[in-house]
C-alpha positions, 0 to 999 in steps of 0.5 A: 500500500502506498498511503502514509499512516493516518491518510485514509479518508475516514477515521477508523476507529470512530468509524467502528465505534459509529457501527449499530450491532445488534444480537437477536436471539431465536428460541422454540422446540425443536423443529419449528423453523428457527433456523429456516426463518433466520435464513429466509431473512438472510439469504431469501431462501428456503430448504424443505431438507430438515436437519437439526440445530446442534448446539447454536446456529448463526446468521449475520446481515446488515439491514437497513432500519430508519435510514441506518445500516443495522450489523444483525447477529441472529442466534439460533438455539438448539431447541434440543433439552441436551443444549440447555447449558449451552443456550443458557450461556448465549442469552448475555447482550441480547437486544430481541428474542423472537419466541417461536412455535409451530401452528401444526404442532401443538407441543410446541406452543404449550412449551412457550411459557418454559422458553419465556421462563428460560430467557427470563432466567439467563438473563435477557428477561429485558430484551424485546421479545415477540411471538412467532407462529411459524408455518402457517402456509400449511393451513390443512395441517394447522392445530393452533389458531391463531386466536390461540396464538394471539391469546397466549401473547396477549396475556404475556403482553407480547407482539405477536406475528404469523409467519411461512419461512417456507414462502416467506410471508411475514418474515421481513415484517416480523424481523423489520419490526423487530430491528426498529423496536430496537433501534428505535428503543421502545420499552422493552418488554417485561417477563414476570410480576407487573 
């Protein structure tokens, strides 16, 4: 490189510290979709070949929100029992969980209240969180309603969203909505007593 020490056009450091890094957490049982939502996101794509998180999953991109490029870290957990210590040491510096069950596997949506005990516990109780009923385009197979659904946030006072990382309707929404809530620092929401 031919430029002398401190010529660059902008500096540095202050160019890093400018960056917007945010840490969005996806959590649900096993099989639910995390991991295809989290790529429908970031790459526009979907995979019918199903193959378990082991352990945690990762996806980066950079999204615009209100004018600002956003640095997301979107973390998928393993919603596998055996993962818990891992998950448990994962929740630090999160700014947003997306909770996620599947609306044709009832199971899924009666662990919600352990996946919000469990991020309460280890320590992103203050991270703005939402509920997802993934897989709503397999509308001949779908158990869970979607008065059930917005019930069950309801009473937990989340948002709630309904999504098909399959085809991808409500995904951009439900993860943009997000992305704002976060920039835009709105009241967190609160897991517990009020």
């Amino acid at each position: 490189m031919d430029r002398e020490p401190g010529h660059l056009p902008k500096d540095v450091k202050k160019a890093v510290e400018s960056l917007i890094w945010v840490k969005v957490v996806g959590i649900g049982s096993v099989g639910v979709g995390k991991t295809c939502l989290i790529k429908h996101f970031c790459e526009s794509k979907f995979t019918s070949a199903y193959q378990a998180t082991v352990g945690v999953d990762y996806g980066f991109k950079i999204q615009d929100v209100l004018g600002t490029d956003i640095r997301v870290h979107l973390w998928d957990l393993s919603g596998h029992p055996d993962y818990h210590d891992v998950r448990s040491e994962l929740y630090t510096d999160t700014q947003a969980c997306f909770l996620v069950y599947d609306v044709t596997n009832l199971p899924s949506f009666e662990q919600l209240d352990v996946w919000l005990k469990e991020v309460t516990k280890c320590g992103a109780a203050n991270s703005y969180t939402v509920v997802v009923a993934n897989k709503v385009d397999l509308t001949a197979k779908r158990i869970v309603s979607s008065e059930d659904g917005k019930k069950w946030a309801a009473a937990h006072k989340l948002r709630y969203y309904e999504t098909s990382a399959h085809n991808g309707d409500g995904v951009h929404k439900m993860f943009t909505d997000i992305l704002t809530a976060v920039v835009s620092k709105k009241p967190r929401q609160y897991h517990g007593d009020q």
